[in-house]
KOLKOLFI-73133 format. One record per residue (C-alpha): x, y, z. Coordinates in steps of 0.1 Angstrom, whole numbers, padded with zeros to 4 digits, always signed. Example, Ala and Ser with C-alpha at 12.3 -4.5 7.8 and 13.67 -1.06 7.14 Angstrom:
2
+0123-0045+0078 +0137-0011+0071 
END
This chain:
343
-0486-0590+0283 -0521-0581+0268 -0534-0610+0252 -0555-0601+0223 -0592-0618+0219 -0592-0631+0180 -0619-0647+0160 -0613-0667+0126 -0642-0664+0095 -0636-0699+0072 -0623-0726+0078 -0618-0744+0053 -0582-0749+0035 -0561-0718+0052 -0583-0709+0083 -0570-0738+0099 -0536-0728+0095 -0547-0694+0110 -0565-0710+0137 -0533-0726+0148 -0508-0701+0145 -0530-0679+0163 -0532-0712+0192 -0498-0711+0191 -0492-0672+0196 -0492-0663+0236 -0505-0624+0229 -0533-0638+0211 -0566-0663+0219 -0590-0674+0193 -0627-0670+0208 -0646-0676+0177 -0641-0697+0144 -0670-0693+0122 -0678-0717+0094 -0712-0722+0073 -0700-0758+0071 -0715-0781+0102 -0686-0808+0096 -0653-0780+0095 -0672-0764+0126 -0672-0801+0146 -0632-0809+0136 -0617-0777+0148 -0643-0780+0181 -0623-0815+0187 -0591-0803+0186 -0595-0769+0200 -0622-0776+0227 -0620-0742+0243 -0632-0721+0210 -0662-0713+0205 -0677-0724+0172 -0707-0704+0154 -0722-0705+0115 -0731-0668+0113 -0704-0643+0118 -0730-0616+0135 -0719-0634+0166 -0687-0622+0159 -0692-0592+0150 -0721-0581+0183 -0693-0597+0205 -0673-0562+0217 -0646-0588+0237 -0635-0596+0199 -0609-0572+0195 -0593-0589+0155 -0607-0607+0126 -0594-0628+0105 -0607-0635+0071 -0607-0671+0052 -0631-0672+0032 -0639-0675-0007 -0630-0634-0023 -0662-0629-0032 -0672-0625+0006 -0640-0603+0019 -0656-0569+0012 -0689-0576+0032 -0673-0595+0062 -0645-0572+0064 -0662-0540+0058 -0691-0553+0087 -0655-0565+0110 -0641-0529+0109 -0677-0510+0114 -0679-0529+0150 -0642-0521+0161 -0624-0547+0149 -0591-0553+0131 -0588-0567+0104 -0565-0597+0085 -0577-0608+0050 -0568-0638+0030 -0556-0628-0005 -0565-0613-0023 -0580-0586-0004 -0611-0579-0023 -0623-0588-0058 -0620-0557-0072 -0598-0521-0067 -0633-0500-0062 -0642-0523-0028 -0605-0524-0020 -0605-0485-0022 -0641-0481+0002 -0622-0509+0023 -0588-0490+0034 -0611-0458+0035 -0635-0473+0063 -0604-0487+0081 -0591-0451+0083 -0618-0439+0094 -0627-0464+0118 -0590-0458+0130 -0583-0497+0126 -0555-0520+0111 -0558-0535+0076 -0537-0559+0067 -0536-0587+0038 -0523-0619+0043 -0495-0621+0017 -0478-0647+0035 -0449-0649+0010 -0433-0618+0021 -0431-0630+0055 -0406-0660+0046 -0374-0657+0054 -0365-0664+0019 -0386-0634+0004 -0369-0612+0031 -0334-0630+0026 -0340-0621-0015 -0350-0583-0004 -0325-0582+0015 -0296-0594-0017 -0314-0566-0038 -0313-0537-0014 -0280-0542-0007 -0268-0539-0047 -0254-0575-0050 -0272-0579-0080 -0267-0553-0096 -0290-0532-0114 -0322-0551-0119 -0333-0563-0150 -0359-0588-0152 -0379-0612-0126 -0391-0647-0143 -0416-0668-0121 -0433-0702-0128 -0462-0708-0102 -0480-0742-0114 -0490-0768-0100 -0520-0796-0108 -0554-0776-0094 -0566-0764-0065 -0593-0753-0089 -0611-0724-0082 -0649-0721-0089 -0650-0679-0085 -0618-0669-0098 -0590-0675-0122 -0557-0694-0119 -0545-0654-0125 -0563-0644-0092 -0553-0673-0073 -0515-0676-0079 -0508-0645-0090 -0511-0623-0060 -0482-0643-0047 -0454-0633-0077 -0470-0593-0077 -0468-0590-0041 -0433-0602-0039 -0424-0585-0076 -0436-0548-0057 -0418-0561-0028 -0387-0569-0047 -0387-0537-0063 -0403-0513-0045 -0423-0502-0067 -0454-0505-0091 -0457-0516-0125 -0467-0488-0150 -0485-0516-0175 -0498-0554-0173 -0501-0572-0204 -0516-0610-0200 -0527-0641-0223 -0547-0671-0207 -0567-0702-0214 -0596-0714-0203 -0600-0756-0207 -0616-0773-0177 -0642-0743-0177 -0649-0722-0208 -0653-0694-0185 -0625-0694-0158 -0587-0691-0171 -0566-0720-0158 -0531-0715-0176 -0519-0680-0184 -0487-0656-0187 -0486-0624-0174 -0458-0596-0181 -0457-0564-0156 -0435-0536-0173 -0418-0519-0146 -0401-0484-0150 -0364-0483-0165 -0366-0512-0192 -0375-0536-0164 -0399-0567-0173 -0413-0593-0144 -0426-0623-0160 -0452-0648-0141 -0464-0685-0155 -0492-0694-0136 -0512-0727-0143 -0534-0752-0128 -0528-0778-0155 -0493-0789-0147 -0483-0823-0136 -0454-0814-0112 -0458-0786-0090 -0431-0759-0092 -0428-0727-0078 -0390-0708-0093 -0382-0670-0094 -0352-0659-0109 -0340-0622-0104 -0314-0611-0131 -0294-0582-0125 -0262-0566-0140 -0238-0579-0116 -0252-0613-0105 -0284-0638-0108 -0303-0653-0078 -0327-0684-0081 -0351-0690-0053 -0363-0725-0059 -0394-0727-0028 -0394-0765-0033 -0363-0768-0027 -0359-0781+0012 -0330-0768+0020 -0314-0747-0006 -0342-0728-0014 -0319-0693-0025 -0286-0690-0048 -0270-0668-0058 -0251-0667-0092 -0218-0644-0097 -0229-0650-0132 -0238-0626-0165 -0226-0610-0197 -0203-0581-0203 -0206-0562-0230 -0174-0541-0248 -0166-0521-0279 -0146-0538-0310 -0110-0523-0302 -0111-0502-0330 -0129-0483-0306 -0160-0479-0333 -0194-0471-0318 -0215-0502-0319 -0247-0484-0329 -0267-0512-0321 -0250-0536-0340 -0240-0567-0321 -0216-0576-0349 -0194-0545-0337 -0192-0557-0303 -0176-0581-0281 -0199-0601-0257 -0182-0619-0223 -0198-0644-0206 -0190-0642-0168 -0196-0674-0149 -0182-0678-0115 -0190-0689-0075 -0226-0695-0067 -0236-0690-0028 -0265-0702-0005 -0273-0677+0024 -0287-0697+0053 -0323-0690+0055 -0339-0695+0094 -0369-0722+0096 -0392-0702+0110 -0431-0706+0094 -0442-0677+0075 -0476-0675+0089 -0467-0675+0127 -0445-0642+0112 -0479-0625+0095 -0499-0633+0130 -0468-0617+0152 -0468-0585+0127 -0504-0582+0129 -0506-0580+0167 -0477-0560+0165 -0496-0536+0145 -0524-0536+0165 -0500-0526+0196 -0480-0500+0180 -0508-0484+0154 -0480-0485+0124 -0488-0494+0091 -0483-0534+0083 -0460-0541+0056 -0490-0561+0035 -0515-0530+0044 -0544-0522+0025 -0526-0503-0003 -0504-0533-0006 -0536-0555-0010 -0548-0528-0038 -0520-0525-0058 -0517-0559-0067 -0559-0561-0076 -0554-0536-0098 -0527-0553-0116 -0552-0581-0112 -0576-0565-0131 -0559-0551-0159 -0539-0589-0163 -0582-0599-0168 -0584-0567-0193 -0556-0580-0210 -0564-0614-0215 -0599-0604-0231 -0578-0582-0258 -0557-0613-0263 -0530-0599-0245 -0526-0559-0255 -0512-0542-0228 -0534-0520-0202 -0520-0492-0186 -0523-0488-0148 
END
């Protein structure tokens, strides 16, 4: 078994999570972590004695034995490190987002191509077996025709200093909303406030319109006092909640919904609800068992995969850019006070 030679860029509130999922992976062995911070570099030398520690990433970089990168570090920086990772051979993992705009996300998955290298963001949400239990529910047509996707994402800070509580939560309900779906929203329309910082939004709602009537609905705030993170999927046929915080539970599903019939006359309803009969349906609700396996160790196995077998990840670079552009056009939208922006 080819163990690969790994190096992790930031360390500061997900690289250590990297750094020991990588530790814990037998195909892989982190050589480098890289940090600009003295104190960050010292704790991970303690418990990981073996890795080498460095402040300036060129070390990574001039070392050909590195043969993957993994990006942590604040979004402003994931363009230049990774762009500089995949010029001297090396795959390539970002944090998400994957850049902090669609024009360097677009030069990024061009240079990967060319360079003949994997891209891959970390959209770690797609990797839990909840996420792929919900994909799953919806491919199979339990649900029914799809018709809306309501999120609430809030929780009291982290506060960002470089980018809003849009781009920090949001990538999470996009990526899994595309996911979901399987497709791309045709238009984002967003409202948000700005109250610790007059220039960085920290509550805001953002509504992706979907082709065929179909609306996904995010809540995203770094003001609340409880933290919550709830999706619901509606469909035609049945309603699943996946409730994250939830320890055990975290997915039901809902044989629950409305049917809607003609007056027996049999007189067209022409819109008119008065001229038709509505039935509420309410019946079993079930909770699949979900395995307890940690999301990230899943996103460091499908990386090397990857890497092995040359396909395309399921969070590649495209991934990464869809959801900045519906990033950018939810920051349009807010400074129209909340018109909608086509994609």
């Amino acid at each position: 078994m080819k163990t690969v030679q790994t190096a992790v860029i930031g360390c500061g509130y997900w690289g250590p999570n990297l750094i020991r999922n990588l530790h814990e992976e037998p195909r892989a062995h982190v050589r480098y972590v890289c940090d600009v911070n003295p104190a960050r570099l010292e704790a991970i030398k303690r418990r990981y004695p073996s890795v080498k520690t460095v402040a300036d990433s060129r070390a990574v970089f001039d070392d050909p034995n590195v043969e993957a990168v993994f990006v942590a570090t604040p979004v402003e920086t994931h363009f230049d490190l990774a762009s500089a990772a995949l010029k001297a051979g090396k795959h390539v993992l970002v944090e998400k987002p994957l850049t902090d705009s669609a024009a360097s996300a677009r030069k990024l998955i061009a240079l990967a191509e060319r360079c003949k290298r994997v891209l891959m963001v970390d959209h770690t949400f797609l990797f839990t077996a909840a996420v792929q239990k919900m994909k799953e529910i919806v491919e199979s047509g339990e649900l029914g025709e799809i018709y809306y996707i309501d999120s609430v994402r809030v929780n009291l800070g982290l506060f960002q200093h470089d980018i809003n509580v849009v781009w920090d939560l949001g990538p999470h309900d996009i990526s899994i909303a595309n996911y979901l779906l399987d497709r791309a929203p045709e238009r984002v329309s967003a409202v948000g406030a700005s109250h610790v910082s007059r220039q960085i939004e920290d509550v805001a709602y953002v509504t992706l319109y979907y082709p065929g009537n179909l609306l996904a609905h995010f809540h995203v705030n770094w003001l609340a006092p409880v933290k919550v993170r709830q999706m619901l999927v509606g469909g035609s046929r049945k309603m699943l909640l996946w409730n994250d915080i939830e320890p055990s539970e975290k997915i039901k599903v809902y044989d629950s919904g409305v049917t809607v019939r003609p007056m027996p006359d049999g007189r067209p309803d022409k819109g008119d609800v008065y001229k038709t009969l509505i039935q509420y349906r309410t019946g079993d609700m079930l909770a699949p068992r979900l395995e307890n396996i940690e999301a990230l160790s899943r996103v460091v196995a499908h990386f090397l995969d990857c890497i092995e077998t040359g396909r395309e990840p399921l969070t590649s670079g495209r991934v990464g850019l869809e959801v900045i552009r519906v990033l950018e056009a939810a920051d349009r939208s807010m400074k129209m006070h909340g018109e909608a922006v086509n994609l």
